[in-house]
Backbone bond lengths (Angstrom), bond angles and torsions (degrees), N, CA, C in turn:
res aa  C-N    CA-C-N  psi(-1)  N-CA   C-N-CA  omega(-1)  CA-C   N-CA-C  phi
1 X - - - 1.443 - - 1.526 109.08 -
2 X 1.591 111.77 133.58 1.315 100.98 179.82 1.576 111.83 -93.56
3 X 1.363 108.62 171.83 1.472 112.38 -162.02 1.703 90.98 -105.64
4 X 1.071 129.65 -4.54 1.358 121.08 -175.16 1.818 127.34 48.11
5 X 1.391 112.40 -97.53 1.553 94.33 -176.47 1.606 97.59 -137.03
6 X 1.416 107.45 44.35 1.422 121.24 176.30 1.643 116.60 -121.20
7 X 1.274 128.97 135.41 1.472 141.26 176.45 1.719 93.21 64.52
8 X 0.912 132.55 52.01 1.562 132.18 146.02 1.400 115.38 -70.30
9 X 1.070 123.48 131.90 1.711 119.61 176.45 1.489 90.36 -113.10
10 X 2.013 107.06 163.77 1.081 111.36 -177.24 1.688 111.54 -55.90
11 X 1.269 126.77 -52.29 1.094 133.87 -150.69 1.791 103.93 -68.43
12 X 1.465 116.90 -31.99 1.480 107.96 151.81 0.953 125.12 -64.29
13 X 1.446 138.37 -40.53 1.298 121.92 162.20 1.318 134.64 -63.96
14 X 0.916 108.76 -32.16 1.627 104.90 152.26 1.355 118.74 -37.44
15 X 1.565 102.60 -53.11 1.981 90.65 -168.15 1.000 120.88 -91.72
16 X 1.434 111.62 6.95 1.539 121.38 160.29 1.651 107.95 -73.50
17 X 1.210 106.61 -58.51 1.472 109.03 -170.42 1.715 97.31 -64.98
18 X 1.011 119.15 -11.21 1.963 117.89 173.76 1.812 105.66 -73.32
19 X 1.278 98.43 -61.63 1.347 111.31 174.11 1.545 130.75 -31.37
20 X 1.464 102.25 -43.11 1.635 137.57 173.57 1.937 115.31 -66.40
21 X 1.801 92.45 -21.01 1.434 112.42 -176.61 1.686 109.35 67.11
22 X 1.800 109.00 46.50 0.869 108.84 151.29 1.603 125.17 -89.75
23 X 1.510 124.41 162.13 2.246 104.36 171.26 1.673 89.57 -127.18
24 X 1.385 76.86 164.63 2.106 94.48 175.86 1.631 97.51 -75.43
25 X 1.250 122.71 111.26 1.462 126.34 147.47 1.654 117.82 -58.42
26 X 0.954 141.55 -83.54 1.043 145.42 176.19 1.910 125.80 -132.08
27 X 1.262 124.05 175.08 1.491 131.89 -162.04 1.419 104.07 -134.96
28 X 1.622 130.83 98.21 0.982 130.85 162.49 1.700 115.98 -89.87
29 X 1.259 98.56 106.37 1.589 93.08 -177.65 1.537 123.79 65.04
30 X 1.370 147.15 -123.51 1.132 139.46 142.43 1.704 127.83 -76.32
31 X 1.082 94.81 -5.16 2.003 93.96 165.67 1.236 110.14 -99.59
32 X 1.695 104.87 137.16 1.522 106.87 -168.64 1.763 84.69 -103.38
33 X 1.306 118.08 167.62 1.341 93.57 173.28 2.266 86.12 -140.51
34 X 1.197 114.13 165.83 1.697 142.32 -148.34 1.405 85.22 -129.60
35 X 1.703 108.03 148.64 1.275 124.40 149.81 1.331 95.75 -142.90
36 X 1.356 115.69 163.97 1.709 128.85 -177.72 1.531 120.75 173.52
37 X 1.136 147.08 132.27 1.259 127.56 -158.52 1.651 100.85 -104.77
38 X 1.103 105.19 139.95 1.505 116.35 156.41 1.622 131.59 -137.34
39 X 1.451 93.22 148.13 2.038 97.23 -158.89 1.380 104.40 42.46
40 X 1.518 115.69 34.94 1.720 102.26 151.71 1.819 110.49 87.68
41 X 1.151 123.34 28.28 0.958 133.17 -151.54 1.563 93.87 -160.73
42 X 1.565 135.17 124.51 1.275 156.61 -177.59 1.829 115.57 -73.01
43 X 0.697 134.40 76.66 1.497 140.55 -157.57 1.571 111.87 -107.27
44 X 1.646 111.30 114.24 1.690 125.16 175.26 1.655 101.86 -94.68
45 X 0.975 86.99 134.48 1.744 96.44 172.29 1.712 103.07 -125.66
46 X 1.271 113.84 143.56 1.704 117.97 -179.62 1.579 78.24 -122.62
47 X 1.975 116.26 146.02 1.154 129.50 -134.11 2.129 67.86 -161.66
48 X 1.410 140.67 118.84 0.981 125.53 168.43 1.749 104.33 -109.95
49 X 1.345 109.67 131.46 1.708 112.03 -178.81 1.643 110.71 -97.92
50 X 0.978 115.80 100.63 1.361 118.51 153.75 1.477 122.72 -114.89
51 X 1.852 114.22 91.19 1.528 118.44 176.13 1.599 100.74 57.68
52 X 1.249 98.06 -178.87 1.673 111.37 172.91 1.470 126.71 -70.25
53 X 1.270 113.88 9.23 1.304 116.38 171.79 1.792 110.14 -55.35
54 X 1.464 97.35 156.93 1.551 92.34 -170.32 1.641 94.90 -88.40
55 X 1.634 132.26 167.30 1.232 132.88 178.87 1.502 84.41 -105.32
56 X 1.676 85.84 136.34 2.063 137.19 171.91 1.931 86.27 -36.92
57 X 1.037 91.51 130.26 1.764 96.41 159.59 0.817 122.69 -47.40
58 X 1.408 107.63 -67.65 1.817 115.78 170.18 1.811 117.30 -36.18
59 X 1.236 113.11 -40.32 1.502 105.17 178.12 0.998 118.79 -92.16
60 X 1.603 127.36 -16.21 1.569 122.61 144.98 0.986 119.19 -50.43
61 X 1.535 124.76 -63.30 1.816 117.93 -171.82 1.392 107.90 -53.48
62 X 1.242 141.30 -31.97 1.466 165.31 141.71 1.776 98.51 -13.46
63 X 1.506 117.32 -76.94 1.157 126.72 -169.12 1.621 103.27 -84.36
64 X 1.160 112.95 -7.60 2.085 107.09 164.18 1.596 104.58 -91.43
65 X 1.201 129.70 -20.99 1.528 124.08 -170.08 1.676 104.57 -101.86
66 X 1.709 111.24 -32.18 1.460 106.25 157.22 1.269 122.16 -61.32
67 X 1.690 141.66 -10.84 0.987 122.43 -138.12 1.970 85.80 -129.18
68 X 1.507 105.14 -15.76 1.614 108.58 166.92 1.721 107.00 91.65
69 X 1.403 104.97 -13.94 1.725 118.86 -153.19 2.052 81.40 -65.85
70 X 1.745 122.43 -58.81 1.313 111.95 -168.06 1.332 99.57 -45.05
71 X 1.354 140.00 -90.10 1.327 113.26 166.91 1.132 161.05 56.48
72 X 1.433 101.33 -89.94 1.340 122.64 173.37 1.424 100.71 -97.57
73 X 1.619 138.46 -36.88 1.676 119.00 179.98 1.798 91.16 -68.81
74 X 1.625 154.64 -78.76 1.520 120.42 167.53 1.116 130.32 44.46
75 X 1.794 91.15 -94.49 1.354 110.09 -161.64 1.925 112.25 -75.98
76 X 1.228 92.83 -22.40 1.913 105.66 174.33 1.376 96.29 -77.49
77 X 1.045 122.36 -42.72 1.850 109.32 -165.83 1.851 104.12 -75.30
78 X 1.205 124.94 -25.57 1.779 146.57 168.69 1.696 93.10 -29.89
79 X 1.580 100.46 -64.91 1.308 95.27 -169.77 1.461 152.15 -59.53
């Protein structure tokens, strides 16, 4: 069963957004923030770390629609 956009911790999202061939540009405070391009288009994602708490749904779906990646799996599944 998938867990969808519930109990994500930062450090998985990170290696999702790694996976995607996004890298950490820089760390303001506790938000790390990602750049990586997808469909050709330059994409920042801010990723906020507080401990192992899992990140709010809402600011995951937030950081999957900033990041363009839903998107692009879409247009792969089309085919």
């Amino acid at each position: 069963m998938s867990r969808g956009l519930y109990n994500w911790t930062f450090l998985e999202i990170s290696e999702f957004l790694k996976k995607h061939n996004f890298y950490l540009t820089h760390i303001h405070g506790s938000h790390y923030f990602y750049v990586g391009i997808v469909s050709g288009i330059k994409r920042q994602v801010c990723i906020p770390r507080h401990g192992n708490k899992p990140i709010h749904p809402g600011t995951f779906k937030g950081i999957i629609l900033q990041s363009g990646i839903q998107k692009k799996i879409e247009q792969l599944n089309n085919f």
